[in-house]
Structures are given as structure tokens and as C-alpha cells.
C-alpha positions in Angstrom: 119.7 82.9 123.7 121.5 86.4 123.0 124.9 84.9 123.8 124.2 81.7 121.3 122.8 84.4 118.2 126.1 86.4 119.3 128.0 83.4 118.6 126.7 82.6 115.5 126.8 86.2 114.5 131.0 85.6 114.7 130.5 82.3 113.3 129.5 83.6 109.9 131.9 86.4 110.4 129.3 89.0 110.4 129.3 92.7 112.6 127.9 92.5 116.2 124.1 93.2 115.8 121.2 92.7 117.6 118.2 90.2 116.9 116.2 93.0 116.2 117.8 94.9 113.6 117.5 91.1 111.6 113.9 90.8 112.3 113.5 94.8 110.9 115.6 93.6 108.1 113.8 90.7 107.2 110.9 92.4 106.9 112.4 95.2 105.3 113.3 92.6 102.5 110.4 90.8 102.3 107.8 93.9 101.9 110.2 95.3 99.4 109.6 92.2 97.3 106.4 92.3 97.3 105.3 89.8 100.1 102.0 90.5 101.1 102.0 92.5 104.6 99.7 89.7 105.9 102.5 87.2 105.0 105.1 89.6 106.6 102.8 89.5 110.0 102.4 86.0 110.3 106.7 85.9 110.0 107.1 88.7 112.5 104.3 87.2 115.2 102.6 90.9 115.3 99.1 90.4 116.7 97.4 92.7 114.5 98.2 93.4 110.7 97.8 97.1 111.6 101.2 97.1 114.1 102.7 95.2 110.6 101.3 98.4 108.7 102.5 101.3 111.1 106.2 100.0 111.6 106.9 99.4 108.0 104.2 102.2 106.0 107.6 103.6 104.2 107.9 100.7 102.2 104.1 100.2 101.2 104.0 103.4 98.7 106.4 101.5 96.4 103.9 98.8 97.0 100.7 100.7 95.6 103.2 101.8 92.8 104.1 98.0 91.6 100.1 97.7 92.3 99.4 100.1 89.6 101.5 99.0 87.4 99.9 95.4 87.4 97.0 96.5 86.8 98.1 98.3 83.9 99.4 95.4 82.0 96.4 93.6 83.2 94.5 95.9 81.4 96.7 96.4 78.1 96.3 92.7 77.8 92.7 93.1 77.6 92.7 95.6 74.5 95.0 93.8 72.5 93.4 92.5 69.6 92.6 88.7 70.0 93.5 86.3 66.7 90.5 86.6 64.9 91.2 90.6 64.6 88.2 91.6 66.9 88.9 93.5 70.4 87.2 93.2 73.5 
């Protein structure tokens, strides 16, 4: 299986790597767009959401960040003043 992934690594004329630093990647990418971590488990195989959690925690703080934020804009939606002129 290494030899075949090392061939198709050359294939695609990409730099020698190993299948882990893809899988790391991957879910690098994918928790950086906002997958859910549950999601990112399920892709990865990880038994427990909590060995998810502990390999990839750096990238979760931007996570709580773009958390905030929707619930900000879920919130200014709810004082803006509806047609008739009344609020919430």
C-alpha cells in the first residue's frame, strides 16, 4: 500500500510524503473550515471525539471565535426593526 500511495504521490508530481502528514492535513483543512470535529472524527476513524479534540485543539480557538461571531449576527438580526416599525 505505501509503495502504490508512493506512486501516485509521483504520478501527480507531488513531494515524497507520508500518508500521515495527508491525513493531518486533511483534517487540518477541514477543522479550519468549520467542519464540525464530530464530522472530522468520523473521516479520520478516531474512536473517541476526545483523541479528534487533543491532536487538533490549536485550531478549535478560531472555531469558538467564528462561533461568537454567529451568534452575534444571530442576535443583531433579532433587534432590527421588523416592517411594521415595532422591535422585538
Amino acid at each position: 500500500m505505501v509503495k502504490r500511495f508512493k506512486n501516485l504521490l509521483q504520478q501527480a508530481g507531488l513531494d515524497d510524503t507520508t500518508f500521515h502528514n495527508w491525513r493531518h492535513t486533511c483534517a487540518s483543512i477541514l477543522l479550519e473550515m468549520g467542519v464540525h470535529p464530530k464530522v472530522v472524527q468520523e473521516i479520520l476513524g478516531h474512536p473517541r471525539i476526545a483523541t479528534t479534540l487533543d491532536t487538533y485543539s490549536h485550531l478549535v480557538p478560531g472555531m469558538l471565535e467564528a462561533a461568537a461571531a454567529k451568534l452575534d449576527e444571530a442576535f443583531a438580526e433579532k433587534k432590527k426593526p421588523s416592517a411594521k416599525g415595532g422591535s422585538l
